[in-house]
C-alpha positions as CSV (number, residue, x, y, z in Angstrom):
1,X,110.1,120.7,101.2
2,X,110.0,120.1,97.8
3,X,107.4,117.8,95.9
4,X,108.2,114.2,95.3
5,X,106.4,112.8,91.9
6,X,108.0,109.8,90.7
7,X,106.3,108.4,87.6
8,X,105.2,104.5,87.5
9,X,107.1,102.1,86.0
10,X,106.9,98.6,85.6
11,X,108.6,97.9,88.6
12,X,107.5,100.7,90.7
13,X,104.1,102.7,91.9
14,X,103.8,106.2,90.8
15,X,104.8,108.4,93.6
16,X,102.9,112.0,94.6
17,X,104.4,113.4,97.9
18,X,103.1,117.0,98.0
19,X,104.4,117.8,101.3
20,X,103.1,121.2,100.7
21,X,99.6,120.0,101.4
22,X,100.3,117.4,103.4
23,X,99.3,114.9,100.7
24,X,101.1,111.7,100.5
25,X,100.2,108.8,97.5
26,X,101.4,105.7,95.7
27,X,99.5,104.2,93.2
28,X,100.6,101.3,91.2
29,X,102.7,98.2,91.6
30,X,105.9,97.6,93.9
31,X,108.5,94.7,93.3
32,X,111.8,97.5,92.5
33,X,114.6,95.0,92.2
34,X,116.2,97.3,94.6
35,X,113.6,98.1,97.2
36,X,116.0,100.1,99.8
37,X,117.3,102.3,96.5
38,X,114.0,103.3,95.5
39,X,112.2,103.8,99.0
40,X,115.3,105.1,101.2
41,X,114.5,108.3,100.0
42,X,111.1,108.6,99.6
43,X,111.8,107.6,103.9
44,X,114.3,109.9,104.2
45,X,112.6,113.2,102.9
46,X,109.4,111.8,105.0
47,X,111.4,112.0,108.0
48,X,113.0,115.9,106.8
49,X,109.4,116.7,106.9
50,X,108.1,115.2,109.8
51,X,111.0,116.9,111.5
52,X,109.5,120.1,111.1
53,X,107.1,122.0,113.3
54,X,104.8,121.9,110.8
55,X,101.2,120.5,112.5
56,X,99.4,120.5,109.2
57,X,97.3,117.0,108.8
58,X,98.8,114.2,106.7
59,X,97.0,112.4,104.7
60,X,99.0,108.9,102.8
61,X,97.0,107.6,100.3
62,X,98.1,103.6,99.2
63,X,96.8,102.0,96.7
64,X,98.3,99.2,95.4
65,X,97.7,96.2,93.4
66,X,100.7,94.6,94.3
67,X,103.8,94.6,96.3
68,X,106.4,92.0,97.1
69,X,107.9,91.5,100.9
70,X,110.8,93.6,100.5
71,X,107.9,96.6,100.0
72,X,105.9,96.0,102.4
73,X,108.9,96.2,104.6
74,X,109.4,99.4,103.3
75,X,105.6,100.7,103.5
76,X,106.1,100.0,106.9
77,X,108.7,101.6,107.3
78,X,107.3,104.8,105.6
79,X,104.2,103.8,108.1
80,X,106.0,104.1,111.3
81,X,107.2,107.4,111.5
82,X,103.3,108.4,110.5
83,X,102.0,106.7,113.7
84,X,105.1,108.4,115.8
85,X,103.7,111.8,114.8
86,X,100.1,111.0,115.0
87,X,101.5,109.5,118.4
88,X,102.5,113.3,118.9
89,X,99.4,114.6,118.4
90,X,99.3,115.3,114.5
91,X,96.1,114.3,112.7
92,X,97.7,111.1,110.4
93,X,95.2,109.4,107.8
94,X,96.2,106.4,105.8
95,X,94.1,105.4,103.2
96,X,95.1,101.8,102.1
97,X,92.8,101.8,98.9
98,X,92.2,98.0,97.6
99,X,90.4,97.2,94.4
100,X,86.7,95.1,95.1
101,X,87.5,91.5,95.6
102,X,91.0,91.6,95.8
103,X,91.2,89.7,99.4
104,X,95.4,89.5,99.3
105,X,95.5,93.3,99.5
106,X,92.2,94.1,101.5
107,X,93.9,91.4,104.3
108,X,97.7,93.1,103.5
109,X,95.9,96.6,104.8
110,X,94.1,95.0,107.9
111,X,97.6,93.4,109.1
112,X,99.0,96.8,108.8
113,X,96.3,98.2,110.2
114,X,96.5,95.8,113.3
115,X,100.2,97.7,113.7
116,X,98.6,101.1,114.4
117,X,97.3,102.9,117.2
118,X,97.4,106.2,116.8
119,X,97.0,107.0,113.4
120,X,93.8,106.8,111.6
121,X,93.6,103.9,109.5
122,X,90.8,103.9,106.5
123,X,90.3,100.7,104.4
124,X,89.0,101.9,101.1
125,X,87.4,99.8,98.5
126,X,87.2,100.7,95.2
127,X,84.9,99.3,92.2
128,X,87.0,97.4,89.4
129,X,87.6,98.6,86.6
């Protein structure tokens, strides 16, 4: 599969899916005023490479400052098929990486945490900067 890098933009985290590796990451802010548009295929070329018999371990790095609802939807989507394969017996890390004393997004990660039983689920803290 080929490597997804999106740049960040006002609207949108910058996107690193090197699929090669098995290295997943968004880093920024997400509130796209079309959420489906800009996550649908980020989803749908998960999904390709989930697909594949490919056992390598995933790891999805998040980190996030903010998101609106219609993106968490969507990182939940994106989530779901992670804990199906980890479900299937495919080592699946997400790192939801929060900035220190930023409770909205430290309690954001435990609630999707809470959602997940088979992946591996790291809360990361991070110094500000």
């Amino acid at each position: 599969m080929d490597r997804i890098q999106l740049p960040p933009t006002d609207r949108s985290p910058r996107v690193d899916f090197d699929f090669a590796s098995g290295s997943l990451s968004m880093r920024g802010e997400s509130y796209p005023e079309d959420a489906a548009a800009f996550y649908g295929p980020l989803l749908q070329s998960l999904r390709s490479f989930l697909s594949a018999s490919d056992p390598r371990p995933i790891v999805f790095e998040v980190g996030l400052a903010y998101f609106n609802s219609s993106s968490a939807k969507a990182l939940m989507n994106l989530f779901m098929p992670l804990e199906d394969a980890a479900a299937e017996g495919r080592p699946v890390t997400i790192r939801w990486v929060y900035a220190d004393g930023d409770d909205t997004i430290e309690e954001a990660g435990e609630d999707f945490a809470a959602d997940f039983d088979h992946a591996r689920f790291e809360m990361v803290r991070e110094a500000r900067a």
